[in-house]
N, C-alpha and C positions, 0 to 999 in steps of 0.2 A: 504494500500500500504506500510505504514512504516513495519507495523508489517511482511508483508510479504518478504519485505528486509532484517530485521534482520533473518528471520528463511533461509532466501538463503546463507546470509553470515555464516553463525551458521554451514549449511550442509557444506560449502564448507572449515568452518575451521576445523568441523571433517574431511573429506576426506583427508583434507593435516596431517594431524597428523595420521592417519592411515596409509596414506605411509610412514612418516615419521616412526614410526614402521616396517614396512615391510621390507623396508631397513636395518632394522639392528641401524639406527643412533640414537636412541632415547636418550641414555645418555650423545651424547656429540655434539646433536645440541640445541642450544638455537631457542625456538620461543617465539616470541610476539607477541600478539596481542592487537591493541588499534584499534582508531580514533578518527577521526580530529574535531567529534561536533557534538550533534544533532540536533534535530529540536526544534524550538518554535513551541508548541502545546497548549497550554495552551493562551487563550482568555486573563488570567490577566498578561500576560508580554505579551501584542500589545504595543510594541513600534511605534508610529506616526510621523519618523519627518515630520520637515515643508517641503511646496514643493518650489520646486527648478523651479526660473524664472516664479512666479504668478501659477506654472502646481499642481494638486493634490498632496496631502498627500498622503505619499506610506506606506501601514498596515507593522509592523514588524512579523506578523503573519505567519506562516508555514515558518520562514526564520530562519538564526541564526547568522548575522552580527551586531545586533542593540542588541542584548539582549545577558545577560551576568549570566542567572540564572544556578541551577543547570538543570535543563532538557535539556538545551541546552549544559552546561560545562562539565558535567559529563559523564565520556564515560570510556571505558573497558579498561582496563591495567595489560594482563597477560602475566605471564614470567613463561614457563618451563627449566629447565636445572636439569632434576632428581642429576645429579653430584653433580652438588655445588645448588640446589636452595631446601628448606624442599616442602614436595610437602602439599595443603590443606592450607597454608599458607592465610588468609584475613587478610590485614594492612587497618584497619579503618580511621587512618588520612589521610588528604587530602594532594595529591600529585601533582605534574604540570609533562605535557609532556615534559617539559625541563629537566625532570629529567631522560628521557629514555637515552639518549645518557651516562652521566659519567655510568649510570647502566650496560650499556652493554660493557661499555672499563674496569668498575670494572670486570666484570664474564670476561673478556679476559685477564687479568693480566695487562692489560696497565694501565698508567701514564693518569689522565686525564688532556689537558691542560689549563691552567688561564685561560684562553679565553671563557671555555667553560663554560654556564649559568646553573644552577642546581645545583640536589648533590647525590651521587649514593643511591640507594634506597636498600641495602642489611641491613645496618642495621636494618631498620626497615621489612625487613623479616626477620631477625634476631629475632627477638621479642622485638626489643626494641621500644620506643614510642617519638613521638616528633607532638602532636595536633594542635602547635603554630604557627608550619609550615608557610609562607607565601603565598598563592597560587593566582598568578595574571592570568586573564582573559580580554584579549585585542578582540574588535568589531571593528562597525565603526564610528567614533567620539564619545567611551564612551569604558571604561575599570572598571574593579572591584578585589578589593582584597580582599581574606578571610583570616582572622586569628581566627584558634579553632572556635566558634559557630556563630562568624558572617560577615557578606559579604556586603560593600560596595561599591553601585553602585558612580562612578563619568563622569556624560554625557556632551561633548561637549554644545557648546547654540543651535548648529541647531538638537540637536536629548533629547532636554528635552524635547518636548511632549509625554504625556505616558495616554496611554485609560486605566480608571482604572473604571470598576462595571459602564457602560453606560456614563461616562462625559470623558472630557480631563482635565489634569492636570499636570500643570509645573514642572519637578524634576529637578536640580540639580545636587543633591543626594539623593542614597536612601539606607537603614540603613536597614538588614532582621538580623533576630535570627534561625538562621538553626535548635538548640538544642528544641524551642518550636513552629517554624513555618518551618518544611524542604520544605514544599512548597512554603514558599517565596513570601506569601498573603500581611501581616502586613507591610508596611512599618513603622519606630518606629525611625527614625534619631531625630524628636522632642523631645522623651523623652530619648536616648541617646547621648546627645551633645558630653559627654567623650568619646565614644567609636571611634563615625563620627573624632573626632578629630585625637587620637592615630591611625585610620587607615591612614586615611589622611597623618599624619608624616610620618608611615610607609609607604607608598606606594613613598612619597618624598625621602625619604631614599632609596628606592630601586632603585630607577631609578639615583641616585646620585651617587650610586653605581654600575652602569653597566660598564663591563668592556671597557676600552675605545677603542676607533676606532685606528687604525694603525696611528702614525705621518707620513709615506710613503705615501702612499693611497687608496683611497675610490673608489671602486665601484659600480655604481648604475646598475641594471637592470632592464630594462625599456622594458615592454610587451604591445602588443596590440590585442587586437581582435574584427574582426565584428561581432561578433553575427551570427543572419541568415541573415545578410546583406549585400551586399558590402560595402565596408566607405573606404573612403579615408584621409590616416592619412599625416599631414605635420607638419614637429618641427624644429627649430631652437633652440641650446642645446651649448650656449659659458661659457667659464670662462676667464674673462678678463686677458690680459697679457699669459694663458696658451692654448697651444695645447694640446687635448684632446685624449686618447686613445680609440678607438672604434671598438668593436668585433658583424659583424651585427649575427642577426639570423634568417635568412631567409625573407627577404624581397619579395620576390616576382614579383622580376622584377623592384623595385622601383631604385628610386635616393636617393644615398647619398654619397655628399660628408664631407670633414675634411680636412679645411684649418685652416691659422690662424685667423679668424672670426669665429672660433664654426661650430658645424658640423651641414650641414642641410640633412634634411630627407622630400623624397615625397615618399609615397607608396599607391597602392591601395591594399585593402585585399578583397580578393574575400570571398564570405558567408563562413561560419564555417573555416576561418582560422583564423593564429595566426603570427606576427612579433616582431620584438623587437633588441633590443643596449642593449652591454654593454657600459656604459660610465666611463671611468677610469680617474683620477683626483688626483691629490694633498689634504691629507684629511683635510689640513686647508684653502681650495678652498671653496668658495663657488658657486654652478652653475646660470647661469643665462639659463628660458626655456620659449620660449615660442609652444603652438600646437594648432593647427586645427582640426579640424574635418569634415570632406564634406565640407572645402571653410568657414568656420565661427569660430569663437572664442570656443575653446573649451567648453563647457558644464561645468558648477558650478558641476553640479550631476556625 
């Protein structure tokens, strides 16, 4: 089924690049092509966490929220622009999707701004080289950073259990060598202490450095869905001393209001749909929330 995905998506990106020809536009439209992640396929990244309220362990197997390897991280990143881009062009160091944006305001002539995370990636189609690159990889409760040939994993406590060759076993961290294991078997943090280290700093470094949120304010967006279910969602969402600005989207018939006790919300969502608030606030606020879910305390999971 995977494989048969990719060769759909494959026909349908030739097709569009074939009109795109047809038209006449070839030298002066830009296309890219990525995505957002693959799959966990591989039996030795089953991520296990614990289960949630006494219920089963749920496999991190054919998924890709829990695991942060390259089969799941690594995904296609091409840029046509015959004008300005050499064509044939493969840049080997590893790059992040946060680098598409300044890429595409560089090939436009514009100014990228502070704000914006990344760094345009024309030098290095340019032929120039930078392997040292930083490349983070965010899941769920566990993130990892590569720098040049190695990639360390750092997993929250509820998603350290990892199946590894028929047993369960506590990580941490985990410490891979892309340059002698690209498959990402070995874990080796034991006998790299210096390495586990320097990513570690560097990864605190990075996040110490992200650019900061607005002194103005912070908006949250806040989504729900049932599934193939109906559920019925209820929240109560205050910030002490402030009135909160709230943009709904599509509730469904529910309740909500926004007084000066915080805004509450009763909605029912019928199967396969979707609700949601923006919630607008002062960014040195901090929110107080509580939600339900069908009449009960929202679910840990």
């Amino acid at each position: 089924d995977y494989l048969a995905e990719i060769r759909k998506d494959d026909a349908a990106i030739g097709e569009l690049l074939a009109r795109v020809d047809q038209l006449g536009l070839r030298d002066d439209t830009l296309v890219v092509v990525t995505a957002d992640h693959g799959e966990t396929l591989s039996r030795e990244h089953d991520v296990v966490p614990e289960g949630v309220d006494g219920g089963p362990r749920v496999s991190g197997r054919f998924h890709h929220l829990s695991t942060l390897f390259d089969e799941t991280a690594h995904v296609p990143l091409i840029f046509r622009l015959p004008k300005k881009l050499p064509s044939g062009v493969r840049v080997k160091d590893p790059v992040s999707a946060l680098d598409l944006v300044p890429t595409v305001l560089s090939l436009a002539g514009r100014e990228v701004p502070p704000a914006v995370t990344g760094s345009s990636l024309l030098p290095l189609a340019s032929g120039k080289s930078d392997p040292e690159r930083p490349v983070v990889v965010e899941g769920r409760a566990a993130r990892s950073i590569r720098v040049g040939r190695w990639r360390l994993v750092m997993r929250d406590e509820s998603y350290r259990r990892v199946w590894v060759r028929g047993t369960f076993e506590t990580r941490a961290v985990e410490l891979y060598d892309l340059e002698t294991d690209p498959g990402e078997r070995a874990e080796v943090s034991a006998k790299h202490p210096d390495v586990v280290e320097r990513l570690q700093r560097a990864d605190r470094e990075r996040r110490s450095q992200a650019a900061p949120v607005s002194d103005a304010q912070t908006t949250y967006r806040l989504r729900f869905t049932g599934g193939s279910e109906r559920r019925r969602v209820a929240a109560t969402i205050r910030a002490p001393g402030q009135k909160l600005g709230v943009v709904a989207r599509d509730l469904h018939g529910g309740r909500l209001q926004n007084g000066p006790n915080g805004v509450v919300l009763d909605v029912e969502l019928p199967a396969g749909s979707a609700a949601g608030l923006d919630v607008t606030v002062a960014a040195s606020v901090d929110l107080e929330w509580t939600f339900q879910l069908d009449g009960q305390p929202w679910p840990k999971s």
